[in-house]
C-alpha positions in Angstrom: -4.7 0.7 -2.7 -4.4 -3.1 -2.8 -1.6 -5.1 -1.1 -0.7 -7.7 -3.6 -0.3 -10.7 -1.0 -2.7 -13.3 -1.2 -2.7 -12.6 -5.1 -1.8 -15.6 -6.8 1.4 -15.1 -9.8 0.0 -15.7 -13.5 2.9 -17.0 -15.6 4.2 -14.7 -18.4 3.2 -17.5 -20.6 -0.6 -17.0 -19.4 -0.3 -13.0 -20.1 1.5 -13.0 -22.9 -0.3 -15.6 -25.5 1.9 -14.6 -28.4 4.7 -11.8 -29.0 3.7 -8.2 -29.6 5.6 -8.5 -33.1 2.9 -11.1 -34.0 0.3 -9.2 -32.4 1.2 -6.6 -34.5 1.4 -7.5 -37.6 -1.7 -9.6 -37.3 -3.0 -6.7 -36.7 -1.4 -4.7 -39.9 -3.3 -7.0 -42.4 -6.4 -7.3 -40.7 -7.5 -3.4 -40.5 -4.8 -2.3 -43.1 -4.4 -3.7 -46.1 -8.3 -5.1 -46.4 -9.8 -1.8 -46.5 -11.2 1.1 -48.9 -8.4 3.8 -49.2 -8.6 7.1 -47.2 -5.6 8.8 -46.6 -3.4 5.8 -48.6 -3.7 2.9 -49.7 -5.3 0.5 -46.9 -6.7 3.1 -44.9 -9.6 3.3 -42.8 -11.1 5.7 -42.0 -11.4 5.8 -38.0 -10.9 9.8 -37.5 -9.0 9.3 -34.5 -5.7 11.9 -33.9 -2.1 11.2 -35.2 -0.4 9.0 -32.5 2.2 11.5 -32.0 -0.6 14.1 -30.2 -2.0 11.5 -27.9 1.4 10.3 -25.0 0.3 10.3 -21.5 3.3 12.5 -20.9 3.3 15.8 -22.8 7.0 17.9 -22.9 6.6 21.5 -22.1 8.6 24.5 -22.1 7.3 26.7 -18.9 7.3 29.2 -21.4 4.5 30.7 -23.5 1.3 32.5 -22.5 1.8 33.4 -18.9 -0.9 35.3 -16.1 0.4 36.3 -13.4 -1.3 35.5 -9.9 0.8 37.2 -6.4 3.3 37.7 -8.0 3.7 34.2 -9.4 4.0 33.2 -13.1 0.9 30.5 -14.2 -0.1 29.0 -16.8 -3.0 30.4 -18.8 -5.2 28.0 -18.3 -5.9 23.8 -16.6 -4.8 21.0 -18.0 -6.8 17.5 -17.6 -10.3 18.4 -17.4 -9.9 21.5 -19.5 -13.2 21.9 -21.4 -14.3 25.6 -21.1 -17.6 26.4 -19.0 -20.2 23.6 -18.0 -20.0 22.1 -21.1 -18.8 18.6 -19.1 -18.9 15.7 -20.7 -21.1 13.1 -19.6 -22.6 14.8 -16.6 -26.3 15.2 -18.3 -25.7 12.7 -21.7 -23.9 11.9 -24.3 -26.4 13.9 -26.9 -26.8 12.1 -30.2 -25.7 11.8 -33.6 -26.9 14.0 -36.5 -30.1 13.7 -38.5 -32.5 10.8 -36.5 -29.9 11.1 -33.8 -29.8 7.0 -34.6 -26.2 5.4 -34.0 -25.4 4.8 -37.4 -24.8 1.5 -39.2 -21.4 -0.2 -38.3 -18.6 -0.1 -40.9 -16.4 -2.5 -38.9 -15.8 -5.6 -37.3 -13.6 -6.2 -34.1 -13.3 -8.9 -31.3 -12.8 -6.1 -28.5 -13.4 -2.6 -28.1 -12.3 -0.6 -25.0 -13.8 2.6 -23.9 -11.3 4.8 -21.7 -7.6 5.7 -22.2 -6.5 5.7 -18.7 -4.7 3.6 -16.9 -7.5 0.7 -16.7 -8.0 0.8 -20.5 -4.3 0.8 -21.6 -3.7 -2.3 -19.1 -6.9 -4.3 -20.4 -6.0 -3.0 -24.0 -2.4 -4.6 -23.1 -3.9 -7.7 -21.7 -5.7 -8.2 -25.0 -3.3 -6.7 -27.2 -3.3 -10.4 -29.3 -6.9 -9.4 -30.3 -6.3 -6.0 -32.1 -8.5 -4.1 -29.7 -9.8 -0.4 -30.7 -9.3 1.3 -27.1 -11.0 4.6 -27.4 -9.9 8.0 -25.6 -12.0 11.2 -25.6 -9.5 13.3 -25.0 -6.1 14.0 -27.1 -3.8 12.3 -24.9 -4.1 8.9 -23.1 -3.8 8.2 -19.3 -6.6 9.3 -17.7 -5.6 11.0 -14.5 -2.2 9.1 -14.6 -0.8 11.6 -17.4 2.3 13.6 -16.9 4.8 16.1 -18.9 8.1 16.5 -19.6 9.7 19.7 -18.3 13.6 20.0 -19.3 15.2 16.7 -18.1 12.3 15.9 -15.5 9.1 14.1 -15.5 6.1 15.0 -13.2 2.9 14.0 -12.5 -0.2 15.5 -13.5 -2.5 13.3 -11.3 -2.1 9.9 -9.4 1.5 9.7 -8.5 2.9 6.0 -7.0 2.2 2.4 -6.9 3.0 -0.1 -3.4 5.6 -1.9 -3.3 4.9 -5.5 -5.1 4.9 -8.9 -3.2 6.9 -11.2 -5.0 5.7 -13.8 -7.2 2.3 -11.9 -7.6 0.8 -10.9 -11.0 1.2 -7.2 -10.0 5.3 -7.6 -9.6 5.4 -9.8 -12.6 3.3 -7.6 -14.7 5.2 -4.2 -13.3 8.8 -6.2 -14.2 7.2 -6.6 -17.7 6.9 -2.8 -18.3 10.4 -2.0 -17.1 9.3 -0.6 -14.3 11.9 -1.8 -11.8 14.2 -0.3 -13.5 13.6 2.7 -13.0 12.0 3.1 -10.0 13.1 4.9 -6.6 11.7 3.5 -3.3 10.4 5.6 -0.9 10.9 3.7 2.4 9.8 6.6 4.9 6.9 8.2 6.6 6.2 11.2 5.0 7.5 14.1 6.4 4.5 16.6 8.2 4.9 20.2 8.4 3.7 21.4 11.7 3.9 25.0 13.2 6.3 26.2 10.2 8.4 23.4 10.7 9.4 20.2 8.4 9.4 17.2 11.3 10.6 13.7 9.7 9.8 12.4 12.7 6.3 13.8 13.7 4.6 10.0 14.6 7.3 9.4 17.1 5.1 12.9 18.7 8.8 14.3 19.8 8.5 16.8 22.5 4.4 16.2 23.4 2.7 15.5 27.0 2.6 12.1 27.8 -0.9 11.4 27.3 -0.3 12.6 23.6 2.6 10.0 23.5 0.7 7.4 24.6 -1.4 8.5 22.0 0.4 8.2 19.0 2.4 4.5 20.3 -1.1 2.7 20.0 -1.9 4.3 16.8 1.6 3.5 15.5 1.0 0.0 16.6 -2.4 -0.5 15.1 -0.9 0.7 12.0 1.6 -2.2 12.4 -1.0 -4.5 13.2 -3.3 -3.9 10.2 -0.2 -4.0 7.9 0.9 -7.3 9.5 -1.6 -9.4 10.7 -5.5 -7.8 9.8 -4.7 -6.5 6.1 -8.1 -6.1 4.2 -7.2 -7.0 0.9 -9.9 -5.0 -2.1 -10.2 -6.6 -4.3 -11.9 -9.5 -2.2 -9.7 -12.3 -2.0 -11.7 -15.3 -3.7 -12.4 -18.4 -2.0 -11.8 -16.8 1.5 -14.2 -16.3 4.6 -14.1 -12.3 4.0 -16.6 -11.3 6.7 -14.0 -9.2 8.8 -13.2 -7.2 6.1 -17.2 -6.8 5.6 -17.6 -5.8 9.0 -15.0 -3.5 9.2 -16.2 -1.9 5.7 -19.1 -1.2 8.0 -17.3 0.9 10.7 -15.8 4.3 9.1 -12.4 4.7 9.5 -12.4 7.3 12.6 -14.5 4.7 14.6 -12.9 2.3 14.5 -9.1 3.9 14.8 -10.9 5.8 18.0 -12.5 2.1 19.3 -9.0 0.1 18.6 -6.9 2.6 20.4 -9.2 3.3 23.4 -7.9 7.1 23.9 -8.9 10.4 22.3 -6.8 11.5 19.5 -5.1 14.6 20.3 -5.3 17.2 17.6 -2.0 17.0 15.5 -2.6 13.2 15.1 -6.1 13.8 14.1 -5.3 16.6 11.1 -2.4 14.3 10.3 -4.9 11.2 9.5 -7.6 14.1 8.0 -4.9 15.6 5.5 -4.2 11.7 4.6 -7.6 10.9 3.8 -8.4 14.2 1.9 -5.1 13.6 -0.2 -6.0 10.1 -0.5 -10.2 9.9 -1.1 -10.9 13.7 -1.3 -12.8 12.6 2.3 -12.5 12.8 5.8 -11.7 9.9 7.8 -15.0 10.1 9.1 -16.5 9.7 5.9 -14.9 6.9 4.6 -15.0 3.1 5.4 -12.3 1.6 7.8 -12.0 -1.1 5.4 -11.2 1.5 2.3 -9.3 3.7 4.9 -7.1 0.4 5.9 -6.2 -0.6 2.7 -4.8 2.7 1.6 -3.2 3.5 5.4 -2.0 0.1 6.4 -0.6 -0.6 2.2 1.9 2.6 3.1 4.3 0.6 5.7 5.0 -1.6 2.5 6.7 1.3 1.0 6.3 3.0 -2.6 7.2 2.8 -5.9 7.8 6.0 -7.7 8.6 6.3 -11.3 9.7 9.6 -13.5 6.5 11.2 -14.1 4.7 9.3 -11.4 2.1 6.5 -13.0 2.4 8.6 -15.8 5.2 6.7 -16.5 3.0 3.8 -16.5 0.8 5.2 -19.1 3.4 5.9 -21.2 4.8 2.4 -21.4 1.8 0.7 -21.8 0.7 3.3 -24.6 4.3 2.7 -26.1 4.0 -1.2 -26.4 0.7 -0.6 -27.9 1.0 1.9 -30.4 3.3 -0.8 -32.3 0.5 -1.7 -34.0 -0.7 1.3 -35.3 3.1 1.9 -36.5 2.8 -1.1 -38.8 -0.2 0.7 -40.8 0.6 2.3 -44.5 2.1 5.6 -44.0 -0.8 8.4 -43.7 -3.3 5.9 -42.3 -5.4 7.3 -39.3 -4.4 5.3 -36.0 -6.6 2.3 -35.6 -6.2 0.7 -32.2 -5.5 3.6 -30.3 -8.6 6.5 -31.2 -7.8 9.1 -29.4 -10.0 12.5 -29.6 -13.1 10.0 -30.3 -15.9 10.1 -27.7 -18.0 7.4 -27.2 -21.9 8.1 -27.0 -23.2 5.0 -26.9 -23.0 1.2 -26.0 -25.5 -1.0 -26.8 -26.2 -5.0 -27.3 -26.8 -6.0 -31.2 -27.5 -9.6 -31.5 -24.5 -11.8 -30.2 -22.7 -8.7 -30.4 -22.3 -5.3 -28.8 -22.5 -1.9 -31.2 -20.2 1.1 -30.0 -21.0 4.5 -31.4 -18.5 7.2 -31.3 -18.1 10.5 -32.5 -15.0 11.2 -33.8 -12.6 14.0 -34.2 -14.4 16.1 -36.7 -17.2 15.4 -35.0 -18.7 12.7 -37.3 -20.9 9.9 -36.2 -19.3 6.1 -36.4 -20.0 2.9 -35.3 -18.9 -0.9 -35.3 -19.6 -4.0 -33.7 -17.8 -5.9 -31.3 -17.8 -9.2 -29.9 -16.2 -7.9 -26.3 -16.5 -4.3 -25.0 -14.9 -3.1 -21.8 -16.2 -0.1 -20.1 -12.7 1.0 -18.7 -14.3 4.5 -17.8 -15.9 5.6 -14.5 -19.3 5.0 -13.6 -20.7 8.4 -14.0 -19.4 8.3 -17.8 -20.2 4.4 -18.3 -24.1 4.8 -17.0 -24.6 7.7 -19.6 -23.2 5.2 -22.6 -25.5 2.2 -22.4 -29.1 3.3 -23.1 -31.0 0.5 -21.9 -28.6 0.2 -19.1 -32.0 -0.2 -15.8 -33.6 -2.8 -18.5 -30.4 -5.0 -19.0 -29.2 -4.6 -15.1 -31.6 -2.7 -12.6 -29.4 -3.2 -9.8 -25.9 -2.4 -11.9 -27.6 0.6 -12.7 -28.8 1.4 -9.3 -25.3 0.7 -7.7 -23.9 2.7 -10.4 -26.3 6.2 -9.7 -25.2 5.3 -5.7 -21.6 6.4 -6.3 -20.5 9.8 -5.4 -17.4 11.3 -6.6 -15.2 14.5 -5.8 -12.9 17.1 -7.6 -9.2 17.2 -7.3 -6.5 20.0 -8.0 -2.6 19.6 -8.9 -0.7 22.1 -9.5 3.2 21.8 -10.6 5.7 24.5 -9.2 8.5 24.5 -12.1 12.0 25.8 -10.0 15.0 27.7 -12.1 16.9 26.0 -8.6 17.4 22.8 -6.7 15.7 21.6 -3.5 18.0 20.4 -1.2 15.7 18.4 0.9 15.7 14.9 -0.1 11.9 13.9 0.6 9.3 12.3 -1.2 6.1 14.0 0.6 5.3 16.0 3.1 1.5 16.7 5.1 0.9 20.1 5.3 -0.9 20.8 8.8 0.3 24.6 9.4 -0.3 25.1 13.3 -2.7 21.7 13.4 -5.2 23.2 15.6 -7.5 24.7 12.5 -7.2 22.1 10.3 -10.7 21.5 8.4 -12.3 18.2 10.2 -15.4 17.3 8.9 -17.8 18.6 5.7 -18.6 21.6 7.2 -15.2 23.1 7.6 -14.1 21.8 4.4 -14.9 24.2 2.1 -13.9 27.3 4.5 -10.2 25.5 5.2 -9.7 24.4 1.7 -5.9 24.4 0.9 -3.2 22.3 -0.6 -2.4 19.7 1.7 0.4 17.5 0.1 3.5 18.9 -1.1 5.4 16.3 -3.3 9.0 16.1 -4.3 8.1 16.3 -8.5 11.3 15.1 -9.3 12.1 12.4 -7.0 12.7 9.5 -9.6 14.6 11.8 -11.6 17.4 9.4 -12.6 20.3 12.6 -12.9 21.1 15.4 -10.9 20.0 18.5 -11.9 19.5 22.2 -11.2 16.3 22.7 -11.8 13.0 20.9 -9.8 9.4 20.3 -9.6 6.7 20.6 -6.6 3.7 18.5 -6.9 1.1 19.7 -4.6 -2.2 17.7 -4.2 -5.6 19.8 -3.1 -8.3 18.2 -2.6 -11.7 19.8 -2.2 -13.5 17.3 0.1 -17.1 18.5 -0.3 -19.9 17.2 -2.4 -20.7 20.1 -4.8 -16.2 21.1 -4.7 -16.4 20.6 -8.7 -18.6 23.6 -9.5 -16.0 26.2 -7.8 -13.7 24.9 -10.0 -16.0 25.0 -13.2 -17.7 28.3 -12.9 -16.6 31.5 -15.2 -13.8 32.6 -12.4 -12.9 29.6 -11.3 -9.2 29.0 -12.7 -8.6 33.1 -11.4 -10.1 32.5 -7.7 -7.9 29.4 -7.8 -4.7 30.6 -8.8 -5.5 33.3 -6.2 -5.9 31.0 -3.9 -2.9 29.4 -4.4 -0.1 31.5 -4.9 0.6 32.5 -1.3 0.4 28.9 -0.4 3.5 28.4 -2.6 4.9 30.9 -1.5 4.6 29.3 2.2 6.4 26.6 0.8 9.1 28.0 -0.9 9.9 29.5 2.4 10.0 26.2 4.4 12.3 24.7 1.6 14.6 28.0 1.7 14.1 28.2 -2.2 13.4 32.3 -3.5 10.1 32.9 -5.3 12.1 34.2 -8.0 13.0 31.0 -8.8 9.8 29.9 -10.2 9.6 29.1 -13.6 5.7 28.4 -14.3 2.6 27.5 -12.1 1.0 24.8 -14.0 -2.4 23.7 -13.0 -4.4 20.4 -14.0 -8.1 20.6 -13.0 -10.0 16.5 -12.3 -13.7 17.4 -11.8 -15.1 13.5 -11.0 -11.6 12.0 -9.7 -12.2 10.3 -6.8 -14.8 7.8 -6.0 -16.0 8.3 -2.3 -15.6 5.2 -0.4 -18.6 5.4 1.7 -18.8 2.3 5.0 -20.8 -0.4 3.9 -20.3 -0.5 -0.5 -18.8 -3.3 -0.4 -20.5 -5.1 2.6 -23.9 -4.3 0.9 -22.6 -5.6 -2.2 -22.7 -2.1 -4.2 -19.4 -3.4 -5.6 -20.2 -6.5 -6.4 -23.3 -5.1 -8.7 -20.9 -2.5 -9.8 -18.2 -5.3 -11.0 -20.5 -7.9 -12.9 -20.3 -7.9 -16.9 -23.7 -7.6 -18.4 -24.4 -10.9 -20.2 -20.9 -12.0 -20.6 -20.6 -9.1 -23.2 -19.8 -5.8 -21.6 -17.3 -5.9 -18.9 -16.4 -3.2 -16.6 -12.8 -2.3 -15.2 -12.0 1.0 -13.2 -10.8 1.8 -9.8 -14.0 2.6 -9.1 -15.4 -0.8 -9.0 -14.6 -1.0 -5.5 -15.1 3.1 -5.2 -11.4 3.0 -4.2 -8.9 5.4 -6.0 -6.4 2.8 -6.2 -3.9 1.7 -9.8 -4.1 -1.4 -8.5 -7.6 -2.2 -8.0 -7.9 -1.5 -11.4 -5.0 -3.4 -12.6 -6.0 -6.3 -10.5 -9.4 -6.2 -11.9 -8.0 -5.9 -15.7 -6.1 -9.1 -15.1 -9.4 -10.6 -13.5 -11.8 -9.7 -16.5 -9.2 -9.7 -19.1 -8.7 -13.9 -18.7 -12.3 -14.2 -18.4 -12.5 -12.3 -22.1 -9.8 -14.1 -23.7 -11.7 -17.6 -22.5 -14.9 -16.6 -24.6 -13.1 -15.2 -27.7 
């Protein structure tokens, strides 16, 4: 997660080079009225879904096709990665089209494509939104892991959940003020809270009650905390023009050396599963595993408090997808979307001339192509390195960096409550007695549990009588995803989970008959790993560079940090660089 200071403002001016009115009906003429006919008059033919199918946040009922699971009401079956089997996409290729298995020969013109609906491809699509860029999503709905629904009169999230708190004057403030965010956000000022021994504390890092070694203890930790937030704050992305060799070094160290080194005492064990259960939430690894640079920037960002919106950073999907979806709106009635292609996958990327051809395969599963002057590879690294064909003869060391990252599962599951909570808390760190805790690899997979219970409904801007749990498990081990995909998987999960909510229920005094629906949502490549030295061995950098000022690249995992704001940060950053060669 990236602390905004340091970041210089861009002018609204600069972002915004033209209204979105223009932008849209430039847009209308150039793609619908100079076209063969399809559906109506002007049409053509993309294949993508009807807009109405494809908003990051989905509304819901709780009802429907239920299974039940100890007791507990679920739904039938995961949301987000919800293929059926091992048929996952991109993890061997992208298979070819029919016949030769050639890309076929373009049947349009555009200045930019983007591949990837999530959050990193609806802000670069925004960015560029003057150019009419196609931004492509394989699945129905955009957002990426920043998708939500829409259960009664509250939002939740079905994956990545808050942003920091801006710095003012920065572009991420100026660019968050442009979506409406601040209007509707609620800020979350504490620590979380940390259940310990069956017990909710609010205050657990002021280690009431504990030996005074154990005090002592958590005082210099707290203060290093303060320090790094204050004083020693690694900014990722690299701030430019500045001597950035401490945060190199330090992206060295893993984050449990150098916390042990800086505070000179051994970390007694409730502080120690606090930090693990931060970093599995966080990265999907232990503290151990990750670099004290990465570790820092997430850690040290949370004393700057966070922003949470209805529906999480769904609710930043949405509103970028909203402004965007203007100009498909302005087509001829009946017309496929144009700009926004969602249920289109694809295959292939690959350098034409002074252009760059994108292949995709679209809803009914036919073969299209067209060539672009711009492309921007807004999806993850496993998915992008499977797209460009002659990927090790364009960039040998992109694609090298690229087969270097490592990634990890995730599961979410959304408790829907017939009742209210009455605990006002954002989050809460669930340790159970703290002395079992999984600590490294090894114990991960045996120790496996939720470990983040999150107040769904938080931003909810009315009262209500109803709410949501969001609970975050990660599964912090390097071959996690296969539990999750194999023939049992969504049973030994469910399983798994229901007396764990049931746990829960109990420490917020709310009755397991109050459940409405279990709803799970499955991410089976979420979280880059941020391994110590990436960025000091310049993985990153190798990982960031465009290939031949043509394709660009913009994800969180450019930096292998799960962070919105990496990837917002580097959508601004590529974005201006695009709109300077168009």
């Amino acid at each position: 997660m990236t602390h905004p200071r340091g970041h210089s403002a861009l002018s609204r001016r600069n972002i915004l080079r033209g209204g979105l009115g223009a932008a849209a009906l430039g847009f209308a003429q150039r793609y619908g009225m100079a076209r063969g006919s399809v559906a109506g008059a002007g049409c053509l033919p993309t294949g993508a879904l009807a807009l109405g199918r494809t908003a990051p946040i989905a509304r819901v009922t709780g009802g429907g096709p239920t299974l039940h699971f100890g007791g507990l009401p679920f739904a039938p079956w995961f949301s987000g990665d919800d293929f059926r089997g091992l048929d996952i996409p991109f993890h061997y290729g992208t298979g070819d089209c029919p016949g030769d298995g050639l890309p076929p020969e373009p049947q349009e013109r555009v200045e930019v494509a983007v591949v990837g609906g999530g959050l990193s491809g609806l802000a670069s699509a925004y960015l560029l939104r003057e150019h009419g860029p196609v931004l492509f999503e394989l699945h129905e709905r955009f957002g990426g892991s920043a998708q939500g629904e829409h259960w009664r009169d509250t939002s939740y999230s079905l994956g990545n959940a808050y942003v920091i708190t801006p710095d003012r004057g920065t572009f991420l403030e100026e660019f968050y003020v442009e979506l409406g965010l601040d209007k509707v956000v609620r800020v979350d000022r504490q620590d979380p809270d940390v259940e310990l021994g069956g017990r909710i504390l609010d205050d657990f890092f002021c280690a009431p009650n504990q030996p005074p070694d154990v005090v002592l203890a958590f005082d210099r930790y707290r203060r290093l905390v303060t320090e790094m937030a204050q004083n020693s704050y690694p900014d990722l992305p690299l701030p430019q023009g500045q001597d950035n060799q401490w945060i190199l070094d330090l992206d060295r160290l893993s984050l449990r050396d150098h916390i042990e080194q800086s505070i000179g005492l051994r970390v007694p064990a409730p502080l120690d599963a606090a930090i693990q259960a931060y970093c599995y939430s966080s990265f999907a690894a232990g503290w151990e595993e990750i670099s004290a640079a990465s570790g820092w920037n997430f850690l040290a960002a949370e004393e700057f408090h966070r922003w949470v919106f209805p529906g999480g950073n769904a609710y930043i999907a949405q509103e970028l997808w909203r402004r965007l979806k203007q100009a498909d709106e302005a087509l001829p009635a009946g017309c496929a979307p144009v700009q926004l292609r969602a249920g289109c996958t694809v295959t292939d990327v690959r350098l034409k001339g002074n252009e760059v051809q994108v292949t995709y395969r679209d809803t009914q599963g036919v073969c299209r192509s067209l060539l672009a002057k711009k492309v921007v590879m807004a999806c993850p690294k496993h998915v992008a390195k499977r797209m460009i064909p002659d990927l090790f003869q364009l960039d040998a060391r992109k694609a090298d960096a690229m087969f270097q990252l490592e990634y990890r599962p995730y599961l979410v599951a959304n408790v829907l409550l017939d009742a209210p909570i009455q605990q006002d808390f954002y989050d809460a760190f669930l340790l159970e007695s703290g002395e079992d805790f999984p600590m490294n690899v090894g114990e991960a997979p045996e120790g496996s549990r939720v470990v983040d219970m999150l107040n769904g409904h938080y931003a909810r801007p009315v009262d209500s009588k109803t709410s949501v749990l969001t609970l975050y498990w990660p599964l912090p081990w390097d071959d996690a995803r296969w539990t999750l995909l194999i023939e049992n998987g969504f049973q030994t999960y469910a399983r798994e989970l229901a007396p764990q909510i049931r746990r829960m229920l109990r420490l917020l005094d709310v009755p397991s008959s109050a459940v409405r629906q279990v709803r799970m949502t499955r991410w089976g490549h979420a979280l880059p790993i941020a391994r110590p030295g990436l960025i000091a061995d310049g993985v990153t950098e190798h990982l960031r560079r465009p290939i031949e000022d043509k394709i660009y690249f913009v994800n969180q995992d450019n930096w292998a940090l799960p962070a919105v704001e990496n990837s917002l940060l580097d959508a601004r950053h590529y974005t201006r660089q695009i709109l300077g060669g168009l």
